[in-house]
C-alpha positions as CSV (number, residue, x, y, z in Angstrom):
1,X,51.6,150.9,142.4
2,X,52.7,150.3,146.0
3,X,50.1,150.7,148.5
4,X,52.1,151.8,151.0
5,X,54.6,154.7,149.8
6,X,57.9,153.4,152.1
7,X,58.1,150.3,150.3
8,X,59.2,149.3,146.8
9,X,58.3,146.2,145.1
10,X,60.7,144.5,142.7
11,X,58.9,141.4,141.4
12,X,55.5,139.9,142.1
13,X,55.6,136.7,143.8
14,X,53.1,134.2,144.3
15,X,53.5,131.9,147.6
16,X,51.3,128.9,149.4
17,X,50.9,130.4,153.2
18,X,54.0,131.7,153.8
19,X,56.4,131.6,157.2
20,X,58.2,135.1,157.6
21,X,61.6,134.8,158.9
22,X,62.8,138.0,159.9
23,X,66.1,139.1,161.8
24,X,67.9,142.3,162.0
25,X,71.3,144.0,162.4
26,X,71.6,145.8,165.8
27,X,70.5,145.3,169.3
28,X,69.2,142.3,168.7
29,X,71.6,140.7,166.8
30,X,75.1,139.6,169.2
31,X,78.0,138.8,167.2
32,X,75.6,139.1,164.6
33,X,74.1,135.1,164.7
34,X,70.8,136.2,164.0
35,X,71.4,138.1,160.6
36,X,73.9,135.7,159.6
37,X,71.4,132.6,160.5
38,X,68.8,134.3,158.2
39,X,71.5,135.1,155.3
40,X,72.5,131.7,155.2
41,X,68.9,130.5,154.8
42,X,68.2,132.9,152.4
43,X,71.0,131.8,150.2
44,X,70.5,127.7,150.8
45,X,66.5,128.5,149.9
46,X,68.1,130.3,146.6
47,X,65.6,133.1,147.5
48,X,65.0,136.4,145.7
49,X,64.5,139.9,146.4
50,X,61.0,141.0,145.9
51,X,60.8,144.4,148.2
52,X,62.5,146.9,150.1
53,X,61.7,149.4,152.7
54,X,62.7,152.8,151.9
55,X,65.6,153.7,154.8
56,X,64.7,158.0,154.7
57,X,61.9,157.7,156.9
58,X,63.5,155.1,159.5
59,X,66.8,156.3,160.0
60,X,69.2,158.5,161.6
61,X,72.1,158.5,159.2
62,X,74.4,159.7,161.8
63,X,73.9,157.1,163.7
64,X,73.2,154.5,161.0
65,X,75.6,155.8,158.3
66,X,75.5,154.4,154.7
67,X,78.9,153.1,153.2
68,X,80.8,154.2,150.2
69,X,81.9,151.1,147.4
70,X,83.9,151.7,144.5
71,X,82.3,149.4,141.6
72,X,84.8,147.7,139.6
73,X,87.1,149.9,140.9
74,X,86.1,152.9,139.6
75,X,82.3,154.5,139.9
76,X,81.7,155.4,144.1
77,X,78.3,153.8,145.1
78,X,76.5,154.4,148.1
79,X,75.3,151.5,150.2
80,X,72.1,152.7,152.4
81,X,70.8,150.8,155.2
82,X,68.5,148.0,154.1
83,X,65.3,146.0,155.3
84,X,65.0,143.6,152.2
85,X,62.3,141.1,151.7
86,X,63.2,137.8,149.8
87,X,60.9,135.3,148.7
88,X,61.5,131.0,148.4
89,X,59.2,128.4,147.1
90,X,59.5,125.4,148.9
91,X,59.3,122.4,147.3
92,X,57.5,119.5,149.2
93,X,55.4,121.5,151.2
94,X,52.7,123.0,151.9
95,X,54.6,126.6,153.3
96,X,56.9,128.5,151.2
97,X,58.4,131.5,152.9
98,X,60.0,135.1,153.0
99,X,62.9,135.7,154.6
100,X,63.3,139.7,156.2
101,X,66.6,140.6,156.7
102,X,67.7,144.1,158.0
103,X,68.9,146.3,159.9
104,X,67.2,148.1,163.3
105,X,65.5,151.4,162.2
106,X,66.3,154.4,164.1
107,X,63.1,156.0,164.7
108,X,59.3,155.6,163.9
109,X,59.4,152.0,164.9
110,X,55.2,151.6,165.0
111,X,55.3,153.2,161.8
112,X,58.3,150.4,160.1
113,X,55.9,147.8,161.8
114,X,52.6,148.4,160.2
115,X,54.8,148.2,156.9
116,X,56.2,145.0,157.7
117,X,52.7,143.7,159.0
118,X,50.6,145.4,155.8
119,X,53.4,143.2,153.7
120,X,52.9,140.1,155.8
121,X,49.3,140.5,155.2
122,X,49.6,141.0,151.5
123,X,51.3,137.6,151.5
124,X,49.0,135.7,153.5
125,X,51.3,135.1,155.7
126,X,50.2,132.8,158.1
127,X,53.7,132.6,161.0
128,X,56.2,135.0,161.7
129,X,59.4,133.8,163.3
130,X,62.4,136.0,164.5
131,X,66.0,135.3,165.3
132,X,67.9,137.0,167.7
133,X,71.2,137.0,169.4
134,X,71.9,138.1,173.2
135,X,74.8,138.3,175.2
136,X,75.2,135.7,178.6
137,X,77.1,134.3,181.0
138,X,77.7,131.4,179.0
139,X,80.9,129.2,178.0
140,X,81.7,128.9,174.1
141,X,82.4,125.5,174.5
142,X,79.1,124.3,175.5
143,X,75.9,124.2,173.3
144,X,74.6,127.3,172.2
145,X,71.5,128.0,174.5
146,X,68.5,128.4,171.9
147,X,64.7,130.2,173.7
148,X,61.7,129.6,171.9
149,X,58.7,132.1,173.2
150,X,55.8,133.2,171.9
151,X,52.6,135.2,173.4
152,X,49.7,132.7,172.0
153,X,49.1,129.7,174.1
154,X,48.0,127.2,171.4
155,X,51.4,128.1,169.5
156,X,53.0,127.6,172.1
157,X,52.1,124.2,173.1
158,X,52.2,123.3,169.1
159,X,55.7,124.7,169.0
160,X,56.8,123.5,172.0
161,X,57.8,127.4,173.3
162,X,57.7,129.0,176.6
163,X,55.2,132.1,177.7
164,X,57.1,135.2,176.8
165,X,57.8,137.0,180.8
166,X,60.8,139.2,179.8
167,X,59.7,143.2,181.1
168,X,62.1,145.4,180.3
169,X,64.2,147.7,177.4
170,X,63.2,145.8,173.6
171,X,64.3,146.3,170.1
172,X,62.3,146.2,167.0
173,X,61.8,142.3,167.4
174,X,59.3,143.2,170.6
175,X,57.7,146.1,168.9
176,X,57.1,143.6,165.6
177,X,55.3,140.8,167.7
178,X,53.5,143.3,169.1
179,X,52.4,144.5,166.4
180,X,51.6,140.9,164.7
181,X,49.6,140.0,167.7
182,X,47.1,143.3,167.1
183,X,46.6,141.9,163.8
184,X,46.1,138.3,164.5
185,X,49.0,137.3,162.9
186,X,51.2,133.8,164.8
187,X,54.8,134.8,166.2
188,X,57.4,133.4,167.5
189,X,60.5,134.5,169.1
190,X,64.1,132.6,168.7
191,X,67.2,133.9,170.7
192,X,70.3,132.5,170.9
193,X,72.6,132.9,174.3
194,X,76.2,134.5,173.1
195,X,79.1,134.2,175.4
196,X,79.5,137.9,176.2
197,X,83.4,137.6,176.6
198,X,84.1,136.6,173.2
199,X,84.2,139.8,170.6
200,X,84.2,137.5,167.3
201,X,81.5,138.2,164.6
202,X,79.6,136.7,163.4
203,X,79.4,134.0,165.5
204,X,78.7,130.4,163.3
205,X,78.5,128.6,165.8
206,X,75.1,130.4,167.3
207,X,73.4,131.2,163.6
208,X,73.8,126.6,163.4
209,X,71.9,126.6,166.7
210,X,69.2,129.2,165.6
211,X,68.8,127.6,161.8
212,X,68.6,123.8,163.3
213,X,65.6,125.5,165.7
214,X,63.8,127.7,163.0
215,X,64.4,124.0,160.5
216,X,62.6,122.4,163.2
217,X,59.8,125.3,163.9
218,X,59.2,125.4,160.3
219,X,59.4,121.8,159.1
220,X,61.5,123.1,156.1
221,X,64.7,121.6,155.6
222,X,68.2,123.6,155.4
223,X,71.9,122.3,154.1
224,X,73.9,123.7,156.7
225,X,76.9,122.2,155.7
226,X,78.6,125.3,155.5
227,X,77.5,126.3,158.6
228,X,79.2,123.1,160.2
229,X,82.5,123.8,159.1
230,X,82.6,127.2,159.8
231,X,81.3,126.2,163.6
232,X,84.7,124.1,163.5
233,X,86.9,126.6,162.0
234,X,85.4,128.7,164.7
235,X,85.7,126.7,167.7
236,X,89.5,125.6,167.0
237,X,90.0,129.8,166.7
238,X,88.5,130.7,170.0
239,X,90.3,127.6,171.3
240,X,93.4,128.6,170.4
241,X,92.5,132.6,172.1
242,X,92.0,131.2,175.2
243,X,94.4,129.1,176.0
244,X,96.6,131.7,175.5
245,X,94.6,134.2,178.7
246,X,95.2,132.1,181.8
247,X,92.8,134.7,183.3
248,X,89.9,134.1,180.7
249,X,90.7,130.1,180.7
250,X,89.8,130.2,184.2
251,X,86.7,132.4,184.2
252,X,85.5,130.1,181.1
253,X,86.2,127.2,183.4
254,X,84.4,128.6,186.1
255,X,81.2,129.2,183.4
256,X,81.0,125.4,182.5
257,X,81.2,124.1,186.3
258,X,78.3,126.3,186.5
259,X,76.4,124.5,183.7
260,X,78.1,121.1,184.2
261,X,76.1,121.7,188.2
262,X,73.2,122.3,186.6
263,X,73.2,118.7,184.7
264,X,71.9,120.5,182.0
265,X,72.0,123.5,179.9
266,X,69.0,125.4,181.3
267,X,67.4,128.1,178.1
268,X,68.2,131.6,178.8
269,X,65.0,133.7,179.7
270,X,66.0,137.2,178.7
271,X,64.0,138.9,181.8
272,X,67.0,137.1,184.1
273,X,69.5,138.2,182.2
274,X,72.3,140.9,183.5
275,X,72.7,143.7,182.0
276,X,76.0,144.0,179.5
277,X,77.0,146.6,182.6
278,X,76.5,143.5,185.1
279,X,78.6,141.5,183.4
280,X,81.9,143.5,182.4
281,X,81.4,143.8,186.4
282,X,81.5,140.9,187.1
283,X,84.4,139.7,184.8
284,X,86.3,142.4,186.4
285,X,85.6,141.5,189.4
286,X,86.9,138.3,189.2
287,X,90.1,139.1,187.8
288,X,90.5,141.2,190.4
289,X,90.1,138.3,192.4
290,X,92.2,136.2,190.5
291,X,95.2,139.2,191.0
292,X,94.7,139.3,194.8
């Protein structure tokens, strides 16, 4: 019987030290890189369901509304938001892991952590790492921007991450490490910069740059083959979008001088980051520019 009444288990699974992977659906999730980074893993790692979270207690349906599928046509099923758990056993290694993939609860966030912590703990899990996705001031056609923080100094100079200094508005992902670190549980935090002119989801090219960092976090290997050639497919369709907006081909431009100046493609640190606000301000003010 489930110790904690919000969560169902499906299958008992046995794993050596486990890494959690978590991402979720939401605020934290631009063009949605970050959910469809830890999808893809889940699927090259061939891993299984093993829990859920119960959506009634964490959720505004109004806001968060379940969908409606006809199965085979025919009987109408109800889709409910989902925070699944999915387990992989790796094979030349000493960590195997679990993989959370979800979507941002609405309410009683400190409750929906200790659930994922108390599961984390019934797993021995021994490093949590999330993915996430922000919007920036960056051009598509540069490398994706990848930040590695963390709150613990030794993981941070084993990772190679930076001191977490962002103050400011979080999603669940903040609440979660905060909630690992009361219980002595290793985080880590990986976001992704997204350029915040392009409305294309999800974005392949930024779930490659988070799997290649959480592959080399993790030691775990990852074919990400399919991953690569959607990346392409990608890159020759926003290609082909802006070079037909003279306007947006020249504010693009004007985004790589500003990294080319640089000499090198500086990590995003979220607490320097406009707001979305700041930027569709900015965009417009440089079209207005461009006009004049």
């Amino acid at each position: 019987m489930d110790k904690h009444p919000t969560i169902e288990h499906l299958d008992t699974v046995e794993l050596d030290q486990p890494i959690l992977i978590a991402a979720f659906r939401g605020w934290n999730d631009a063009g949605d890189a970050a959910s469809f980074a830890a999808t893809h893993l889940a699927r090259v790692w061939n891993a299984k369901k093993f829990a859920s979270i119960d959506p009634e207690e964490f959720y505004d349906f109004q806001a968060v509304r379940p969908h409606v599928e006809l199965d085979e046509g025919f009987t109408r099923r109800i889709t409910w938001p989902a925070n699944e758990f999915h387990a992989a056993r790796m094979s030349g290694g000493t960590n195997d892991v679990i993989l959370l993939i979800g979507t941002e609860p609405s309410s009683r966030w400190r409750t929906f952590s200790d659930v994922v912590v108390e599961e984390a703990k019934r797993n021995d899990v021994r490093l949590v790492i999330t993915m996430g996705a922000l919007l920036a001031d960056v051009p598509h056609s540069r490398p994706v921007q990848i930040t590695g923080t963390a709150i613990d100094d030794e993981l941070i100079q084993r990772l190679r991450l930076q001191k977490s200094r962002y103050e400011g508005p979080t999603g669940i992902v903040g609440v979660l490490h905060d909630a690992f670190a009361r219980s002595g549980i290793a985080s880590a935090s990986l976001w992704a910069a997204v350029p915040h002119y392009l409305a294309v989801s999800p974005n392949p090219k930024a779930a490659l740059a988070l799997v290649d960092r959480a592959v080399q976090l993790t030691g775990l290997p990852a074919d990400v083959s399919d991953l690569e050639r959607a990346t392409h497919s990608y890159e020759e369709r926003v290609r082909d979008i802006i070079a037909e907006d003279e306007d947006v081909r020249s504010y693009v431009a004007l985004l790589e001088e500003r990294i080319d100046e640089q000499g090198r493609e500086e990590q995003i640190d979220p607490s320097q980051l406009p707001s979305g606000d700041a930027l569709a301000a900015e965009v417009e003010r440089y079209l207005r520019e461009q006009d004049g």
